[in-house]
C-alpha positions as CSV (number, residue, x, y, z in Angstrom):
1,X,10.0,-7.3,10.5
2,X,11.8,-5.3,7.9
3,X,11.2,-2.2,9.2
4,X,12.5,0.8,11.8
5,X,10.9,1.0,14.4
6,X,8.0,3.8,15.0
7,X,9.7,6.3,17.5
8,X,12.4,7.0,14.2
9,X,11.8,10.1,12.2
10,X,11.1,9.7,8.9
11,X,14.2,10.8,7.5
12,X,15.5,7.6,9.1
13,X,12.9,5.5,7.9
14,X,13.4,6.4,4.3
15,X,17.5,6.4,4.8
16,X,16.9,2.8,5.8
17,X,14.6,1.7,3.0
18,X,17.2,2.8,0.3
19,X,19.6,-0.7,1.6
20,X,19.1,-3.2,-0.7
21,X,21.2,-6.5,-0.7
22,X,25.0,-5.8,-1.1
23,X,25.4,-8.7,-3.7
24,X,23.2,-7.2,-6.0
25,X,23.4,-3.6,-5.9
26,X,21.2,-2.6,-9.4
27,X,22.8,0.3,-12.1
28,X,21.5,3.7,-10.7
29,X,18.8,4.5,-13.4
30,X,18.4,7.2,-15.7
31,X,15.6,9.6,-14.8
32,X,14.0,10.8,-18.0
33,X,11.4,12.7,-16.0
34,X,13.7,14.8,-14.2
35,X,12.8,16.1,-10.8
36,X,11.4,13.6,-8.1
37,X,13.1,10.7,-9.9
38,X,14.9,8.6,-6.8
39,X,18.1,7.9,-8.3
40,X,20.1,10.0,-11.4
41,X,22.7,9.2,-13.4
42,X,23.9,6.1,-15.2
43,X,24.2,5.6,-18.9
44,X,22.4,7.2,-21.5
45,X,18.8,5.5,-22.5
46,X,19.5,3.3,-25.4
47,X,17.2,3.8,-28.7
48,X,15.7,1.6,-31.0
49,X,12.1,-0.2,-31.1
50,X,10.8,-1.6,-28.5
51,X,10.1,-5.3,-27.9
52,X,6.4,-6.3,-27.8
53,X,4.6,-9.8,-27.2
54,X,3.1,-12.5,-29.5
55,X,-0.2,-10.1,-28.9
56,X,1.6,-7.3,-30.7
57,X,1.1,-5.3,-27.5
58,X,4.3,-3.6,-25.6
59,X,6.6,-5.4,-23.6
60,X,6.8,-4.2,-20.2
61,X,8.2,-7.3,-18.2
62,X,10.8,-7.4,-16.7
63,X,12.7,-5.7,-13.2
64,X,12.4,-2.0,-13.6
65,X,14.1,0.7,-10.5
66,X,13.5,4.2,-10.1
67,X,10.3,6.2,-9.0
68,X,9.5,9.4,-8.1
69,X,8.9,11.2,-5.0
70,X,9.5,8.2,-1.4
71,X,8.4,10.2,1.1
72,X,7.4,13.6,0.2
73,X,5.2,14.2,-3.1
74,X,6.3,17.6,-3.5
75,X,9.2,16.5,-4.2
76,X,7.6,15.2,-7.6
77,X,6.0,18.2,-8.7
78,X,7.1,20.9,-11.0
79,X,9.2,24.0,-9.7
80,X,7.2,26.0,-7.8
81,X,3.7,23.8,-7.9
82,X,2.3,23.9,-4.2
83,X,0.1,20.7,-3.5
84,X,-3.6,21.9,-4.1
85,X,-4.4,20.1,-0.1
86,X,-7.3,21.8,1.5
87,X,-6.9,23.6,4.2
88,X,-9.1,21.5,6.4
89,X,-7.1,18.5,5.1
90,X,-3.9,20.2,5.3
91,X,-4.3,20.0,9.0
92,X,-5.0,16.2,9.3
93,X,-1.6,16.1,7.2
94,X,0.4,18.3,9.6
95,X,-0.7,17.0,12.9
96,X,0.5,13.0,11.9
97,X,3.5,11.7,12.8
98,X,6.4,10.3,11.4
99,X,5.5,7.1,13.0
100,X,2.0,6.5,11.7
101,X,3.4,6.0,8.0
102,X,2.7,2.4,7.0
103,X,5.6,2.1,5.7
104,X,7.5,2.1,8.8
105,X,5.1,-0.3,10.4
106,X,5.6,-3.3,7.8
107,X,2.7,-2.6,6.1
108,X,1.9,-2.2,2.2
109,X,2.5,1.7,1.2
110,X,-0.5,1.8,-1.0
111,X,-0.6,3.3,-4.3
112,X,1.1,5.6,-6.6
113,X,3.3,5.2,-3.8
114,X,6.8,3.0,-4.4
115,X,9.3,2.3,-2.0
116,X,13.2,2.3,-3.5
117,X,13.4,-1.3,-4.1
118,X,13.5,-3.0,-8.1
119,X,10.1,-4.2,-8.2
120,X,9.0,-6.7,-11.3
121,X,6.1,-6.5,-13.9
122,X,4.4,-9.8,-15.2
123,X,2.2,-9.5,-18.2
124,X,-0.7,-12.1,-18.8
125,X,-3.7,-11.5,-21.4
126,X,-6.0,-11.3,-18.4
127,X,-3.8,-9.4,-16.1
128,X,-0.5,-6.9,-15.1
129,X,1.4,-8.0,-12.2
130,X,3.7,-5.8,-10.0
131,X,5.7,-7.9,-8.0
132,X,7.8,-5.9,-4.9
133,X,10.6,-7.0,-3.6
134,X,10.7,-4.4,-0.8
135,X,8.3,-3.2,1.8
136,X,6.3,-6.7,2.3
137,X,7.2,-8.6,-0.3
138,X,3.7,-7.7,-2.0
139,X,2.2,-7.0,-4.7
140,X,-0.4,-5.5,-6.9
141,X,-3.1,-6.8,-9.8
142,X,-4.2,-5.1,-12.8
143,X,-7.3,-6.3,-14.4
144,X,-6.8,-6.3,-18.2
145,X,-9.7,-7.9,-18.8
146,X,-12.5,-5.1,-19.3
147,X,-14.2,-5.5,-16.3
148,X,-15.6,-2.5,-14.1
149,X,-15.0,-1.6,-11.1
150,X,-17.3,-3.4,-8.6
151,X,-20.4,-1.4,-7.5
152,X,-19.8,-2.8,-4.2
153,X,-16.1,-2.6,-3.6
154,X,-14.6,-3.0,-0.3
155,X,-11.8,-0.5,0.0
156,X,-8.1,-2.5,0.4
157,X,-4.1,-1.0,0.6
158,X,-3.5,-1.4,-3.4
159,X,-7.1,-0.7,-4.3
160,X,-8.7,-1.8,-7.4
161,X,-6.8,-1.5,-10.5
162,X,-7.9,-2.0,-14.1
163,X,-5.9,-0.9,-17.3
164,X,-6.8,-1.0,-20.7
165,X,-4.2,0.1,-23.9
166,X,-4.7,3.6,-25.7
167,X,-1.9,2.7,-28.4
168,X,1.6,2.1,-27.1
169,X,0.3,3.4,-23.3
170,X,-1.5,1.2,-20.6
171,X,-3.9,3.1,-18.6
172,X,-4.4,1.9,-15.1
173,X,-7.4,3.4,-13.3
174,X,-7.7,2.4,-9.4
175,X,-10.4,3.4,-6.8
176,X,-10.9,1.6,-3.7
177,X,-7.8,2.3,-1.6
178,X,-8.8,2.3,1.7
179,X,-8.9,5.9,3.5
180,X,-6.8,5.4,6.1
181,X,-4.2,5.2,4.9
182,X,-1.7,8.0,4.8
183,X,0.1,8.5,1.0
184,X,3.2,9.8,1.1
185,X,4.5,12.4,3.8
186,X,1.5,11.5,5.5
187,X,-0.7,13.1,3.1
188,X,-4.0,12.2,3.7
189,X,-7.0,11.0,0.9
190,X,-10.6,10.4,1.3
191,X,-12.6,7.5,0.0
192,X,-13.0,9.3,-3.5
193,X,-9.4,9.5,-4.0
194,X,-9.2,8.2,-7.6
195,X,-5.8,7.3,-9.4
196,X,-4.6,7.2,-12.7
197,X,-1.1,5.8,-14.5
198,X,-0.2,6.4,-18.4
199,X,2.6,3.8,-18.3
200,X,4.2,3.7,-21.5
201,X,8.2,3.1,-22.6
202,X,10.5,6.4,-24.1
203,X,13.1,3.9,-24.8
204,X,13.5,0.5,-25.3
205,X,14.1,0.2,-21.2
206,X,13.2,3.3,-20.2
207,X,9.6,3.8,-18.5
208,X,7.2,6.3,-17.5
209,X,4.3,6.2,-15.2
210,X,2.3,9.5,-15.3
211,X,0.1,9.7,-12.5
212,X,-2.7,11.8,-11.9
213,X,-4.6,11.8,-8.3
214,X,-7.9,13.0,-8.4
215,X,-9.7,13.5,-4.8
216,X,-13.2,16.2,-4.6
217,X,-13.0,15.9,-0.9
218,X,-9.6,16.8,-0.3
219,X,-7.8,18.0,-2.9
220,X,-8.2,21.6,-4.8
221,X,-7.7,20.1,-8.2
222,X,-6.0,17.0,-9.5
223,X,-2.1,16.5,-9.2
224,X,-0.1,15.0,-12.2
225,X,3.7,14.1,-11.9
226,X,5.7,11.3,-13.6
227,X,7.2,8.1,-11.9
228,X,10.9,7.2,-14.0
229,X,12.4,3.9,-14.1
230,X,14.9,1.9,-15.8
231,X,14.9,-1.9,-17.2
232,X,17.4,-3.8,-15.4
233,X,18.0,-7.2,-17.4
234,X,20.6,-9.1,-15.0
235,X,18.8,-8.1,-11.8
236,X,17.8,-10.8,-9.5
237,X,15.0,-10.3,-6.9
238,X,15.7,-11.1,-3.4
239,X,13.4,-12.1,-0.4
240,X,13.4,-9.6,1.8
241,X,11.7,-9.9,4.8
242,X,10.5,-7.8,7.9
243,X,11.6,-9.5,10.9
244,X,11.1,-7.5,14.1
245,X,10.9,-4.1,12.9
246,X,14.7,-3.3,14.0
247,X,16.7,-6.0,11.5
248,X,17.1,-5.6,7.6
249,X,18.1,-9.1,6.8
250,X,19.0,-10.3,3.6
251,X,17.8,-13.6,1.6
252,X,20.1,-15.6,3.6
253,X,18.9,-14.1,6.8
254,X,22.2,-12.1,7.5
255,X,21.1,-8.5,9.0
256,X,22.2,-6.1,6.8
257,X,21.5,-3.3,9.4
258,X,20.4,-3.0,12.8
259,X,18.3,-0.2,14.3
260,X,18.7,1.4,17.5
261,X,15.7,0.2,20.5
């Protein structure tokens, strides 16, 4: 499996996840949104309209890098916001370990969270893809349909997403995401924990996802931080898979690195 192995601290962890295939090593993006952005630098955002689709909507396809916070959501916040955790909550938080992060274990890292790796987003008139090329090789569905959220939804590691245009912004609303599973540092959520993304484009390949994360049970009052990413046109996705939880291979099946036991 691509992944470290438990026993590693974090740091580690998140070190590893930041290799990507050395044949394609992407442009490090621009961060409009400043702090919490994963990578700086890189050439200026471009300006001019934007491209939209037959349906007059925005384009937003394409293979887009960046993010926010990766293993800490402070890091995301504004200079000198604390993370409104209760304190009852704050505990659960400080008493896990680095090795119960899904993320280390192979598993999907849930949502707003976004490991280092481009990632690609399909557009259909019924739905918004977000295909991952790291982490599990997963991805995520965005109902675009106007349906509800089911009465009788069972709780799963992305959740249940739908999104809906307000102008030139799609808003992505998602409940559902299973409580167990640790966001971020291993920042715990309850069962209410309710998410939502203004995704919209500054530039013509420039994009921000605004999140907001709403939880009554264990949060103070809701948190709001942007996600940054650039557009990268001549990127091609790779397959990379988690063999055995030691091995980064590539999509030949080279390993790229190789953990300690």
């Amino acid at each position: 499996m691509r992944t470290s192995p438990a026993a590693l601290p974090l740091a580690l962890v998140v070190s590893a996840l930041v290799v990507t295939s050395a044949q394609q090593t992407p442009p490090a993006p621009t961060s409009p949104a400043g702090a919490g952005s994963q990578q700086r630098g890189g050439p200026a955002a471009p300006t001019g309209p934007v491209k939209r689709l037959p349906n007059g909507k925005v384009d937003l396809s394409g293979v887009w890098q960046g993010g926010g916070p990766v293993g800490d959501i402070k890091m995301g916040l504004a200079k000198g916001e604390a993370l409104p955790i209760k304190p009852e909550w704050q505990k659960i938080m400080d008493a896990r370990q680095s090795k119960e992060d899904p993320e280390a274990n192979c598993l999907p890292t849930g949502v707003p969270r976004r490991d280092p790796y481009p990632w690609r987003i399909l557009q259909t008139d019924t739905h918004t893809f977000l295909l991952f090329e790291g982490n599990i090789h997963s991805y995520r569905q965005i109902f675009m349909d106007g349906r509800k959220h089911p009465a009788d939804l069972d709780p799963t590691w992305y959740g249940h997403s739908v999104g809906r245009w307000e102008g030139d912004t799609l808003v992505v609303d998602t409940v559902g995401l299973k409580d167990s599973i640790p966001s971020y540092q291993m920042m715990p959520h309850s069962d209410r924990m309710r998410i939502t993304e203004r995704i919209r484009l500054v530039a013509p390949d420039y994009l921000h996802d605004q999140i907001t994360i709403e939880d009554p049970v264990a949060l103070e009052k809701p948190v709001t931080y942007t996600h940054a990413y650039r557009r990268l046109p001549n990127y091609k996705m790779v397959e990379f898979v988690c063999e055995n939880n030691r091995e980064y291979t590539d999509a030949n099946g080279a390993v790229k690195l190789r953990l300690g036991k």
